[in-house]
KEPAZA-535471 format. One line per field, with one value per residue: residue number from 0; chain; x, y, z of N, C-alpha, C in turn. Coordinates in nm, 4 decimals. Example, Ala and Ser with C-alpha at 12.3 -4.5 7.8 and 13.67 -1.06 7.14 Angstrom:
2
k (0 | 1) $
c (A | A) $
n_c1 (1.3190 | 1.2850) $
n_c2 (-0.5690 | -0.2250) $
n_c3 (0.7800 | 0.7080) $
ca_c1 (1.2300 | 1.3670) $
ca_c2 (-0.4500 | -0.1060) $
ca_c3 (0.7800 | 0.7140) $
c_c1 (1.3200 | 1.2900) $
c_c2 (-0.3300 | 0.0030) $
c_c3 (0.7800 | 0.7870) $
***
This chain:
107
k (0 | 1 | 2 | 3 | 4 | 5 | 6 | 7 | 8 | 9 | 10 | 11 | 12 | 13 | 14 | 15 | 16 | 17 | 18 | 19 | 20 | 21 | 22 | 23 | 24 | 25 | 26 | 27 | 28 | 29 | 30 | 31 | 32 | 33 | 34 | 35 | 36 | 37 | 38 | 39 | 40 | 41 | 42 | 43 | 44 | 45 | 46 | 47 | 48 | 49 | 50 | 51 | 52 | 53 | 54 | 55 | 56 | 57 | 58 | 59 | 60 | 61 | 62 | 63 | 64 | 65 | 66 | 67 | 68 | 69 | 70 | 71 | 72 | 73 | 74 | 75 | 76 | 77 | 78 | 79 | 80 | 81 | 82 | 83 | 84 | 85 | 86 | 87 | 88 | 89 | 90 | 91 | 92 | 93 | 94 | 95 | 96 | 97 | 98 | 99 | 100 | 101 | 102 | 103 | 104 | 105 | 106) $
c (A | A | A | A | A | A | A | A | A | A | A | A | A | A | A | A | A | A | A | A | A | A | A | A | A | A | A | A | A | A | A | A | A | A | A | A | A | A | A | A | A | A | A | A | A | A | A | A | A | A | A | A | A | A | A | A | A | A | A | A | A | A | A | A | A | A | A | A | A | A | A | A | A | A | A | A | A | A | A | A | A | A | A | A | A | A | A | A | A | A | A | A | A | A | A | A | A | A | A | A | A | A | A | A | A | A | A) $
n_c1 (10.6453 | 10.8590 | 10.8027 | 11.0714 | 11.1712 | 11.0202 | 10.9615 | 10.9293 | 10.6125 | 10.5334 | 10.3675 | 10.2978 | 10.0678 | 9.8813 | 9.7980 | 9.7365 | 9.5030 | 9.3407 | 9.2576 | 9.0958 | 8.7617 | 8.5159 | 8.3208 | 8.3735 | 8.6032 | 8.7874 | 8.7322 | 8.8418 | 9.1452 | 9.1958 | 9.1673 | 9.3715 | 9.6114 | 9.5382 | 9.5564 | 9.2632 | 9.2326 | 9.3362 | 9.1988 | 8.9025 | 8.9563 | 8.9896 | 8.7619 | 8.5886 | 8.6902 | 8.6146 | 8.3299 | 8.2804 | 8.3908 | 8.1742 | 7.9729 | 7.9992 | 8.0504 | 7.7880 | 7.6600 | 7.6488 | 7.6526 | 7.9511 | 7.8829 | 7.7173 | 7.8234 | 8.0150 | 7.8271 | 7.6948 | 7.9228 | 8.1294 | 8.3953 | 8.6073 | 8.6576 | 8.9317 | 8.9809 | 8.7389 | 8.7757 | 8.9611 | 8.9704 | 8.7471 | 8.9452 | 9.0777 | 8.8641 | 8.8462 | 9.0336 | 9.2638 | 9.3861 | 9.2008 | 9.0152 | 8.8720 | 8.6570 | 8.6520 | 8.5779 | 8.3261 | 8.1620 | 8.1416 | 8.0570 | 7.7738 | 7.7153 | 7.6661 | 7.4320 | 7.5487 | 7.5991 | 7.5974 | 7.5859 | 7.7099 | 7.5687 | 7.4855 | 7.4667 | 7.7000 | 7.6998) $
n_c2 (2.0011 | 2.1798 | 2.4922 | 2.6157 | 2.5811 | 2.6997 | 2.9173 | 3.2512 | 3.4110 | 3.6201 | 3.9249 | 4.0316 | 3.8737 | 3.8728 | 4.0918 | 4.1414 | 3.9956 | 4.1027 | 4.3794 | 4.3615 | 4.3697 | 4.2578 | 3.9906 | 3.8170 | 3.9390 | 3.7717 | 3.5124 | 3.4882 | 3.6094 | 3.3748 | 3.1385 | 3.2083 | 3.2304 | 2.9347 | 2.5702 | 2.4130 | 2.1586 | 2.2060 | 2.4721 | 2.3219 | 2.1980 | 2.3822 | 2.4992 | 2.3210 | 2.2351 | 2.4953 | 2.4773 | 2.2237 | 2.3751 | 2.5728 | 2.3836 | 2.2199 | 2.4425 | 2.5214 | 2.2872 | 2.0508 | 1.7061 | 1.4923 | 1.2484 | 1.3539 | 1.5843 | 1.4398 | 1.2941 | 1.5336 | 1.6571 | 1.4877 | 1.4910 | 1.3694 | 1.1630 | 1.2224 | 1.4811 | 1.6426 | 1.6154 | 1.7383 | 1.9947 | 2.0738 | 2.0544 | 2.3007 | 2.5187 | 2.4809 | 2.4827 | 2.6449 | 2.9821 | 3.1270 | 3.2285 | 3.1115 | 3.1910 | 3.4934 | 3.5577 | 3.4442 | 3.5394 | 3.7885 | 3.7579 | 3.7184 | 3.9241 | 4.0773 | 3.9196 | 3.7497 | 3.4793 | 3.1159 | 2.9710 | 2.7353 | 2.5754 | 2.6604 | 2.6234 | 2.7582 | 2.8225) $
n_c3 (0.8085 | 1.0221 | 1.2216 | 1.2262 | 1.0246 | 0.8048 | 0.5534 | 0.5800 | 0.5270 | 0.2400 | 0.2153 | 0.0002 | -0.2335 | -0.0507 | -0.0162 | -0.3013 | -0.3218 | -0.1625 | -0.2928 | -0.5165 | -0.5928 | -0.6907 | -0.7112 | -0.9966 | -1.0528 | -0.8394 | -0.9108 | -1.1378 | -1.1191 | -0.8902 | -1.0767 | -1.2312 | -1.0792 | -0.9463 | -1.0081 | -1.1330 | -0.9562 | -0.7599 | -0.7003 | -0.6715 | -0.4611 | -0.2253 | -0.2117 | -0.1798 | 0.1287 | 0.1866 | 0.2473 | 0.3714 | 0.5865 | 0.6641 | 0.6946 | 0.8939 | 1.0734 | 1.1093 | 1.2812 | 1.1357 | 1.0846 | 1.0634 | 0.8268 | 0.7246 | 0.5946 | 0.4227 | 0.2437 | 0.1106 | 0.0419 | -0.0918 | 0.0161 | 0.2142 | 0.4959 | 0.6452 | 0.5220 | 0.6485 | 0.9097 | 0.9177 | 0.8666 | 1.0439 | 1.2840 | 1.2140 | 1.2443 | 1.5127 | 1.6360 | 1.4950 | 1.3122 | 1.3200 | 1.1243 | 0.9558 | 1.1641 | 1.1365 | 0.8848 | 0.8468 | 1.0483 | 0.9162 | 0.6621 | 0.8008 | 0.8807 | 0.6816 | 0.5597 | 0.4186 | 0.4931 | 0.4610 | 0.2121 | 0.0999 | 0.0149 | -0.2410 | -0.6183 | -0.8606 | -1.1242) $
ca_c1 (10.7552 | 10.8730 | 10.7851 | 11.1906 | 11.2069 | 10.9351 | 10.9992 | 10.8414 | 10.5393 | 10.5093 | 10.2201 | 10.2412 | 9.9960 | 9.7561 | 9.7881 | 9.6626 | 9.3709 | 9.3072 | 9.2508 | 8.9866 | 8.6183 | 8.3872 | 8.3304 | 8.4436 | 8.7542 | 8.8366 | 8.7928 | 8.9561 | 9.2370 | 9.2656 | 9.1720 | 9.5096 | 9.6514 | 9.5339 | 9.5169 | 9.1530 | 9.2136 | 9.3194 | 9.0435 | 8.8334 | 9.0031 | 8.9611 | 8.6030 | 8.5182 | 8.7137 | 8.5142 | 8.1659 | 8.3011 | 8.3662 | 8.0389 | 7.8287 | 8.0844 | 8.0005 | 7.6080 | 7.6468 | 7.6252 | 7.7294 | 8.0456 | 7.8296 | 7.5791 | 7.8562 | 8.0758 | 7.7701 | 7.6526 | 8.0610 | 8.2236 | 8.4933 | 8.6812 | 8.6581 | 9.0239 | 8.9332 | 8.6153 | 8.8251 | 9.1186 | 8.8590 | 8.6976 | 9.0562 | 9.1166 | 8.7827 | 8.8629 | 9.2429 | 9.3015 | 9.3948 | 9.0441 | 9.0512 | 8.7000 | 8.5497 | 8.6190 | 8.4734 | 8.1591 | 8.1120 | 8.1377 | 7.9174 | 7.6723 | 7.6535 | 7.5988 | 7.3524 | 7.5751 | 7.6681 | 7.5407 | 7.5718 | 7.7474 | 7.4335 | 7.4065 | 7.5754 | 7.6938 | 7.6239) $
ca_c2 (2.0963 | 2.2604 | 2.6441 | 2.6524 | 2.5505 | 2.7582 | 3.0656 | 3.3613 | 3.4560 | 3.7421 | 3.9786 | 4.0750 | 3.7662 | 3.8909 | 4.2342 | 4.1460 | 3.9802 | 4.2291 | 4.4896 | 4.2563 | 4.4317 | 4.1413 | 3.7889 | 3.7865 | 3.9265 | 3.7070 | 3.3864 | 3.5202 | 3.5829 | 3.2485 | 3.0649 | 3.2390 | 3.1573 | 2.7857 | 2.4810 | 2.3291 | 2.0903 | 2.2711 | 2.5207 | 2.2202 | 2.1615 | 2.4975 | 2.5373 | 2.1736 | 2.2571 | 2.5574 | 2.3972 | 2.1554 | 2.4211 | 2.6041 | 2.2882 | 2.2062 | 2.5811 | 2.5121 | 2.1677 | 1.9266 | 1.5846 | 1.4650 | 1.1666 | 1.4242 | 1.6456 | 1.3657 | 1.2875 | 1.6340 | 1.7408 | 1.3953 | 1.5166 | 1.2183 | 1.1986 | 1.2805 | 1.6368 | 1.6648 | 1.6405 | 1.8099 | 2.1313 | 2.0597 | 2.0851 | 2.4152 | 2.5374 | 2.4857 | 2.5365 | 2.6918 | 3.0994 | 3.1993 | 3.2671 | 3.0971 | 3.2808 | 3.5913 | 3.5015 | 3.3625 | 3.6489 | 3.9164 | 3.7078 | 3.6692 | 4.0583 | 4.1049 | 3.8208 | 3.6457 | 3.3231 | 2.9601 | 2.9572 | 2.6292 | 2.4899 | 2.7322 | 2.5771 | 2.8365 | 2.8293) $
ca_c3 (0.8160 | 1.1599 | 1.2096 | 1.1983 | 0.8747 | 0.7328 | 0.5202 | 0.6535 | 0.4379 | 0.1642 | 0.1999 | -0.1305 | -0.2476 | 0.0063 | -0.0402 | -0.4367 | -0.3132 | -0.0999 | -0.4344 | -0.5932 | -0.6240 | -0.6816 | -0.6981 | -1.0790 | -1.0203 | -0.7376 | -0.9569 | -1.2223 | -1.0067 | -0.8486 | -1.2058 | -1.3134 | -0.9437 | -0.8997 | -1.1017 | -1.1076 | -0.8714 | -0.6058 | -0.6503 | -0.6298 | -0.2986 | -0.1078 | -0.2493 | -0.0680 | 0.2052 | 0.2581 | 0.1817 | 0.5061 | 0.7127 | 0.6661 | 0.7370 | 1.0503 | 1.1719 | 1.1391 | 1.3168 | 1.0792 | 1.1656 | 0.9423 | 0.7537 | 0.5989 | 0.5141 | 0.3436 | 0.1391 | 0.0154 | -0.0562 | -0.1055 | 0.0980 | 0.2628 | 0.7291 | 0.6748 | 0.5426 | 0.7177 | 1.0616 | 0.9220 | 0.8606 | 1.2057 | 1.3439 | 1.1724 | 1.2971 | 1.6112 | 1.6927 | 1.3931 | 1.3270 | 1.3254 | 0.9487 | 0.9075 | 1.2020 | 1.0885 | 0.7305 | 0.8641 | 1.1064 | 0.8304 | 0.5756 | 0.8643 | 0.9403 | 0.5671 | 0.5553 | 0.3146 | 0.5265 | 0.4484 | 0.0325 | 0.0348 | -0.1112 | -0.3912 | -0.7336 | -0.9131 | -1.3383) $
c_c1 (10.7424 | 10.8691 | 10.9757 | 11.2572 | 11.1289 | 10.9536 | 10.9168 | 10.7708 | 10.5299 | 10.3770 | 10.2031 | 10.1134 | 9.8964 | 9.6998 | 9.6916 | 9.5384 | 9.2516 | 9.2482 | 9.1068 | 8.8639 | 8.5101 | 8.4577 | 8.3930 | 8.5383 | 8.8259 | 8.8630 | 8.8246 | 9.0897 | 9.2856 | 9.2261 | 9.3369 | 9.6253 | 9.6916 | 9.5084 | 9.3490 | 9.1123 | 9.2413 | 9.1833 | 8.9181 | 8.8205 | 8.9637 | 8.8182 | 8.5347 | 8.5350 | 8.5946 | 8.3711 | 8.1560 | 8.2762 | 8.2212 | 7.9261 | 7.9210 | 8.0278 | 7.8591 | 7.5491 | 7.6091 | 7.7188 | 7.8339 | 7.9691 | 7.7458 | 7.6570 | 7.9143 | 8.0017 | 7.7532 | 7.8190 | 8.1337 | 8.3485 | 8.4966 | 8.6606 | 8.7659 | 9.0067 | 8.8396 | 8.7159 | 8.9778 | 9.0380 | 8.7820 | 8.8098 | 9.1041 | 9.0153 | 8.8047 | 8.9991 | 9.3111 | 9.3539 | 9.3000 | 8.9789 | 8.8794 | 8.6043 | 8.5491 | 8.5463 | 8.3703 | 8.1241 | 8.0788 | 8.0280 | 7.8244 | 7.5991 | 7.6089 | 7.4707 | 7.3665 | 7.6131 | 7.5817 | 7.4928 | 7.6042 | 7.6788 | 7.4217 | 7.5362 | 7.5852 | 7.6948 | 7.8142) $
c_c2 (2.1730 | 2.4163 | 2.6755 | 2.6831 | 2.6306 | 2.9164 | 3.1740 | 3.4087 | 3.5847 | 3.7724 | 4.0416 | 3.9968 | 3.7977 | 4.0319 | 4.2465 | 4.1178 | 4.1060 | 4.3568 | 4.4496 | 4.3548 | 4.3347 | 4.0388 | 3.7196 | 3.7789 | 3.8174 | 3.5144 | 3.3838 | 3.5312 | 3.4215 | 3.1206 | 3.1011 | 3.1851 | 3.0009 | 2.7028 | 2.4346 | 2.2952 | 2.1283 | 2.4015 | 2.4740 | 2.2359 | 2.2576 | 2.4958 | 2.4120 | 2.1471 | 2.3679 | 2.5418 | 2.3004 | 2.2438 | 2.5686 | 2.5196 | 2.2204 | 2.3177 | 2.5627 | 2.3473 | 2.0510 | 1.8342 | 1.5106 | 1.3197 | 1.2630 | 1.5113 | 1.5655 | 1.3458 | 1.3861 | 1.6946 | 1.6236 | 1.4504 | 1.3923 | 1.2820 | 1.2730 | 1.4222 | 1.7005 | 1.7115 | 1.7098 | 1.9929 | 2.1402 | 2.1254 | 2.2372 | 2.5151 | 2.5529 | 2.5344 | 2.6098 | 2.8765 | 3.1881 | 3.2729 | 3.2440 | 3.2073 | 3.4546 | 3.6238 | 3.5191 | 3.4530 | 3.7863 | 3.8513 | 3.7230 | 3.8070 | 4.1145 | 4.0255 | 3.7410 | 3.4574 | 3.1801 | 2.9290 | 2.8202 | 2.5514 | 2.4860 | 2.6476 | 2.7095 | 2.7870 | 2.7973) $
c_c3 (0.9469 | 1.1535 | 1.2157 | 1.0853 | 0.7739 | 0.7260 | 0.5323 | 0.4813 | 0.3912 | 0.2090 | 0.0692 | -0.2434 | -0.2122 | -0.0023 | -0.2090 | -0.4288 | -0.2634 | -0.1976 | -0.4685 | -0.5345 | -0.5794 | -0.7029 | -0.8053 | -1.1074 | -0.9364 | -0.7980 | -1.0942 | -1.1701 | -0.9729 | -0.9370 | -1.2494 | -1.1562 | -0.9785 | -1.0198 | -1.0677 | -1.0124 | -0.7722 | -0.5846 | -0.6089 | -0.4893 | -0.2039 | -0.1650 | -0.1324 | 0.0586 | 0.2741 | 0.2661 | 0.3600 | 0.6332 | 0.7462 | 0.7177 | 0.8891 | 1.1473 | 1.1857 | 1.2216 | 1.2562 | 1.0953 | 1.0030 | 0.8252 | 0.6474 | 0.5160 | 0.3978 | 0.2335 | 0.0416 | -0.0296 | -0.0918 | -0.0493 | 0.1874 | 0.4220 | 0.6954 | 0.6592 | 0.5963 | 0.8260 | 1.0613 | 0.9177 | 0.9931 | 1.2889 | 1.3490 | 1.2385 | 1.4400 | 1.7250 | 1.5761 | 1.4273 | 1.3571 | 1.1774 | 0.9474 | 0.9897 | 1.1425 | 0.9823 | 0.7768 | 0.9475 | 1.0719 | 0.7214 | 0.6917 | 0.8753 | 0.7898 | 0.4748 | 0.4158 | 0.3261 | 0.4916 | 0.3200 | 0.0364 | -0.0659 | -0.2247 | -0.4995 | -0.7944 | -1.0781 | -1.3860) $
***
């Protein structure tokens, strides 16, 4: 879809997140939000671009997230030419010495 065609985004969506406390709220929230499978999706997405930001080479990530090249290098892409969405993330986890969980499973 062409940025012509695309309907200018609500901030009311982000503004809700924005509210959220903790970590429970937040996937409570986007449990009532998202179906499954797309939470799946952004969770693996971001798992990619965590081990992209620490230089890992796209074979080791594919294995440890099963994430397909196509999303590997579509998360690379974003990373790189993207809004800067991740760096800011990963530069605020880093100063709170929360960055490089992907690993952790949660319960």
């Amino acid at each position: 879809m062409n940025k012509q065609n695309k309907k200018p985004r609500r901030d009311d969506m982000y503004e809700a997140i924005l509210t959220l406390e903790t970590i429970e709220e937040c996937k409570r929230f986007f449990d009532d939000l998202c179906t499954v499978t797309e939470l799946q999706a952004m969770e693996q997405r971001y798992q990619v671009a965590v081990y992209l930001s620490q230089g890992m080479i796209y074979n080791d990530i594919l294995e440890r997230t099963g994430a397909s090249s196509a999303t590997i290098s579509r998360v690379n892409r974003s990373l790189q030419y993207g809004a800067d969405g991740y760096a800011v993330a990963f530069e605020r986890l880093k100063a709170a010495g929360k960055f490089g969980g992907a690993e952790k499973e949660e319960e």
